[in-house]
N, C-alpha and C positions, 0 to 999 in steps of 0.2 A: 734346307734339307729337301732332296727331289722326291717322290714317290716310287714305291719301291725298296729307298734305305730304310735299315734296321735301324731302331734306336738301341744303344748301345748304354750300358751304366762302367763307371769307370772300375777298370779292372777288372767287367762281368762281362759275359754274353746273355744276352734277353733275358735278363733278368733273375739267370737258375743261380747266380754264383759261380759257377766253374769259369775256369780263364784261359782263353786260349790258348794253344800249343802251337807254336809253329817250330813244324821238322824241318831236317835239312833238304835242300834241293826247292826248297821255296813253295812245298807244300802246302794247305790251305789248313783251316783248323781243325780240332778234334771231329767236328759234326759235320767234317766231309763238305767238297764243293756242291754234290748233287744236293742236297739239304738246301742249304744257302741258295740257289741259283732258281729253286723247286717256291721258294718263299718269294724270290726275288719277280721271280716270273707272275707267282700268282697274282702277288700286286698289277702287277704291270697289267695286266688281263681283265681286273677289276677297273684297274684307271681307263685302258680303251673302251672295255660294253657301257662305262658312266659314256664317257666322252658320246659315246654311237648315241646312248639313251639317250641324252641332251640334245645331238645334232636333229638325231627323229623328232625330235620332240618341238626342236626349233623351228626344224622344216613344216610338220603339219600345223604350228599355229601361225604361223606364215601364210598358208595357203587356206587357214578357215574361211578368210573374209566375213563375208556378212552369214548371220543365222537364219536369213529366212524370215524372217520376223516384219522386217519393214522395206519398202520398197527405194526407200531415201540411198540416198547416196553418202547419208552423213550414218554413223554409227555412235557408240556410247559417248555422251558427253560433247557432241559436235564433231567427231575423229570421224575423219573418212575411210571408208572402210577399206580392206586390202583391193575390192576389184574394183577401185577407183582409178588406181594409177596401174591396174596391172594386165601386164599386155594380156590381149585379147584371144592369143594362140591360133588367130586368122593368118593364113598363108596370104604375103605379100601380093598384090597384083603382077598377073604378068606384065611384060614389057619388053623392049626391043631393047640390047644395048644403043647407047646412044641418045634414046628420044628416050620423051617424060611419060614418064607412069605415066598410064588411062585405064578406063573398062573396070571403074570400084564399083563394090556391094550398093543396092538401093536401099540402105542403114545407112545407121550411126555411125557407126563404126568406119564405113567406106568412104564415107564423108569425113570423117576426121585422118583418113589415111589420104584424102586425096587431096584435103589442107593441106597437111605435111611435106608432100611431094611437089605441090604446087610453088609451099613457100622456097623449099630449095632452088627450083629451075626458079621463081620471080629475084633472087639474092646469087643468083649464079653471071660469072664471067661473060656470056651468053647476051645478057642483057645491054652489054653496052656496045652489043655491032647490032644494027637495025635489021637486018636480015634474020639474023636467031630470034631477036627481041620479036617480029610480027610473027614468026612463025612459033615462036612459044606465049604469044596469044592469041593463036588461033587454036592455039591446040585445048587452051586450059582456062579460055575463057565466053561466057555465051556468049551467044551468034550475036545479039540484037546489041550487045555492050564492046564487041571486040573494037571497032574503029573508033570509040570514043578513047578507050584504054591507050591503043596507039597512038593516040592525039597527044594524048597526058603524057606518055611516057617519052613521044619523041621532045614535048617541051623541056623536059627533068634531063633526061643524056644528052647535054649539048658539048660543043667544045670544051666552055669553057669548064664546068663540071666534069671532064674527062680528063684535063689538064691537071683539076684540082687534086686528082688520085692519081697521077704520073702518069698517065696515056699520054698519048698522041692525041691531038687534036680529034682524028677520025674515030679515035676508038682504040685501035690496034697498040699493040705493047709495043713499048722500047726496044731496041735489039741492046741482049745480054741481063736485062729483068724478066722476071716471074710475076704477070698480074696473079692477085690472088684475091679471088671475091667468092667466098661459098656462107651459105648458111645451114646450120643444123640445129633444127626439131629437137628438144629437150623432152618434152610432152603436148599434148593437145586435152581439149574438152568442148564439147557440144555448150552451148550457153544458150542457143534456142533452138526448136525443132520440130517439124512438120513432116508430111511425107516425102514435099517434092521441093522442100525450103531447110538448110541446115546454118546456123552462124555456129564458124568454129575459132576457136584461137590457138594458138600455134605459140607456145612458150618455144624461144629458139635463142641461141648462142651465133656469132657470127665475126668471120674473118673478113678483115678487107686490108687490103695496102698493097706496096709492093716488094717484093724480095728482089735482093741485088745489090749486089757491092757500089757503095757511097748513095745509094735511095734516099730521098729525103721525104718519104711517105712508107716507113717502115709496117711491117703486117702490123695491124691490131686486133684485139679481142673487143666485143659490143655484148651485150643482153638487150633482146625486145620480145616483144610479144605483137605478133602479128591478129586481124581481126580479118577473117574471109565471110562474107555471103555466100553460099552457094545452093545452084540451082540445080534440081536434077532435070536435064536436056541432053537429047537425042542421043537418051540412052546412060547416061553419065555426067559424075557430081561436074558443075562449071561453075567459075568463078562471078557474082556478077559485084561486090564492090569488096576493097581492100585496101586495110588502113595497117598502120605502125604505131606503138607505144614504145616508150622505155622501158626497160627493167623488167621482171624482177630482178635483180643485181646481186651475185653471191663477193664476199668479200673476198677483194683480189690474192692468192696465194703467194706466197715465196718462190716458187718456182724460176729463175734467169733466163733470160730470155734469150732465143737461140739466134745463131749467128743468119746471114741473109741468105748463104748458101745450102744450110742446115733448112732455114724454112722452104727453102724455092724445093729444094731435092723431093721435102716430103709430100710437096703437093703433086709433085710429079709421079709420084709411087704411090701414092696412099687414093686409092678412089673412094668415089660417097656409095651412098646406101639407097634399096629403095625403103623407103617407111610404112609399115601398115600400125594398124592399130589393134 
């Protein structure tokens, strides 16, 4: 029975004893539709201001967070509290279409958005033609560590590791595949922290493979957790070392997995984000 219906006794109406009439032409009972409809309503009316009560109600214990009371980041019982994981309401950095975020807060916060942004351009397409790769370390990493980065990175993108993801020796896509290499930021957290020194981690989700009819390096899904140093220099957070873990790893869904045309289209249509925190 929905909310709203009357309960009825057999051969009564609510309960008075009297039984209803129905006239000709398919008229409604003795007590008139305005009655019934007047009942029917009020329920109804009741059931929405609960509903609103509870949604209000849902809402502000949602956004209590912490009481003030402790400066911890842990709440009752070791539960973190809601402004833990809850965005910051910091207006994203500016930026150019095209190039990587720059120019964050000298905080916490600006530091954990420039993680963010970092790890995307360091897990982007980008990285495996040499030209993007130095100038997306020059952009997002400090001065005194950039040529050592490029050293490391030109030994990791070689041939044969470009072969192993379906490139071309040089780098460059196949003609009629879709490379597809993006990472995305799940959350972040400051783990140490100074004025001019921040270590962030970067929990992130990430795609790699390739899209295209008969590929035999189809797209995949990964979970890591990236570990950034960063430095505030000449003006702005910079990277100075950066590591990869596994996981944490949610249990794979049921979800079927889309056709090669299906994944190439969306990467083609669907652009990234920038990240703040």
């Amino acid at each position: 029975m929905s909310l709203g219906d009357d309960q009825e006794g057999s051969g009564g109406y609510g309960g008075t004893g009297q039984t209803r009439t129905h006239l000709p032409g398919g008229t409604t009972d003795v007590y008139g539709g305005a009655r019934r409809s007047g009942r029917s309503s009020s329920r109804s009316l009741v059931t929405v201001v609960g509903v609103v009560v509870l949604l209000i109600a849902a809402i502000a214990f949602a956004n209590r967070g912490g009481d003030g009371s402790s400066s911890s980041a842990q709440g009752t019982g070791g539960q973190p509290n809601a402004t833990t994981t809850a965005p910051s309401g910091t207006k994203p950095v500016q930026s150019t279409p095209g190039t990587i975020p720059t120019g964050y807060a000298h905080d916490a916060q600006g530091a954990q958005s420039a993680a963010a942004n970092y790890a995307v351009a360091l897990g982007s397409t980008g990285m495996f033609d040499k030209t993007q790769r130095d100038a997306t370390l020059q952009a997002i990493v400090v001065p005194s560590r950039v040529a050592e980065f490029q050293s490391t990175l030109d030994s990791a993108y070689t041939p044969a590791f470009n072969k192993a993801v379906g490139l071309n020796d040089d780098g460059s896509t196949p003609a009629g595949y879709t490379f597809v290499s993006r990472t995305n930021p799940v959350g972040t957290k400051v783990t140490e922290s100074s004025q001019n020194n921040m270590t962030v981690e970067v929990w992130c989700s990430g795609l790699l493979g390739m899209a295209g009819e008969n590929s035999t390096n189809p797209v995949t899904n990964s979970w890591f957790t990236i570990t950034m140093k960063l430095e505030w220099a000449a003006g702005d957070w910079k990277v100075v070392t950066q590591s990869q873990k596994e996981g944490p790893t949610p249990v794979p869904g049921d979800d079927p997995a889309s056709s090669a045309d299906e994944m190439a289209k969306a990467v083609d249509e669907y652009g990234g984000f920038t990240y703040a925190r």
